[in-house]
N, C-alpha and C positions, 0 to 999 in steps of 0.2 A: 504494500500500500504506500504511495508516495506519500511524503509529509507535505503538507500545507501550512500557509501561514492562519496564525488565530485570525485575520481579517478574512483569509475564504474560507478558514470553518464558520464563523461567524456569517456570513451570507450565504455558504452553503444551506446552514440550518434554517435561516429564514425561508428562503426561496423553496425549500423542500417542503415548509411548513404549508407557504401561500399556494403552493401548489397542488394542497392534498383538500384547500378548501374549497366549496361548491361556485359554482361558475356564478350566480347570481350578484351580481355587482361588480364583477369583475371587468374591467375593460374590452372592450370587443377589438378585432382588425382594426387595426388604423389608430386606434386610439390608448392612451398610456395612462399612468398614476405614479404616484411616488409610494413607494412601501419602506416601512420603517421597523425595525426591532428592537427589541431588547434583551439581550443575552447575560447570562451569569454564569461565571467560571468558576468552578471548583478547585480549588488546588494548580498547579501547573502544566496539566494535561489539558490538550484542548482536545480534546476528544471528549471532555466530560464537561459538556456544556448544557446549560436549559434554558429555554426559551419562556420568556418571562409574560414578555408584550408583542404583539404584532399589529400593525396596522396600517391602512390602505388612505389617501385623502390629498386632496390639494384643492379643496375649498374653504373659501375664506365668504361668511355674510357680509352683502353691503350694511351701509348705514339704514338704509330705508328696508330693508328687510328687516332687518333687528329694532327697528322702530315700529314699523307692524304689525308686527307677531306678541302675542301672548308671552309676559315674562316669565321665563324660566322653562317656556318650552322650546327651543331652538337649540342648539349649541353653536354657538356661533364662529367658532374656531375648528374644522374637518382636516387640516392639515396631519399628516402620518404621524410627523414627529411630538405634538401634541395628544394627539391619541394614543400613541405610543405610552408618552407620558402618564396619563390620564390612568392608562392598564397597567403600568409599574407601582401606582399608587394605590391603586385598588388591592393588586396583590400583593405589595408590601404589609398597608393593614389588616390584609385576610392574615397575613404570618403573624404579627403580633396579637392579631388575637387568639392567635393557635399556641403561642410562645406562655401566651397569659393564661392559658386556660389549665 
């Protein structure tokens, strides 16, 4: 098995992930997305990585969309690397409350 660098385990892992997901949202021919992840390395091996966050997005709401829309139902930030975010935070406090329990 050739060794790779942790940046193409790290993409490999994403890309195998976004790829086992169902087509539904996914961009058609001709058309593209930014995809974003989050990976966590255990120890020095990169072979033993887990994928944390992933996520798909390059919209942003105008002004007047976020002005007329009902507050708090929108999200108004689609961007990957926010979403991305968004899922590292979610399951970091899913872990603390696993830590605390």
């Amino acid at each position: 098995m050739p060794q790779h660098s942790l940046e193409e385990a790290v993409a490999r892992l994403c890309l195998q992930r976004y790829k086992k997901l169902p087509k539904k949202g996914k961009p058609i021919s001709g058309q593209w997305t930014v995809l974003a992840g989050l990976v966590m390395q255990q120890g020095e091996d990169i072979s033993n990585l887990e994928l944390i966050s992933l996520a798909t997005g390059t919209k942003c709401l105008s002004g007047e969309e976020r002005l007329q829309s009902v507050k708090g139902t929108l999200l108004n930030d689609c961007h990957a690397e926010v979403l991305v975010r968004r899922g590292f935070l979610n399951w970091f406090l899913n872990q603390a409350k696993l830590a605390a329990a």
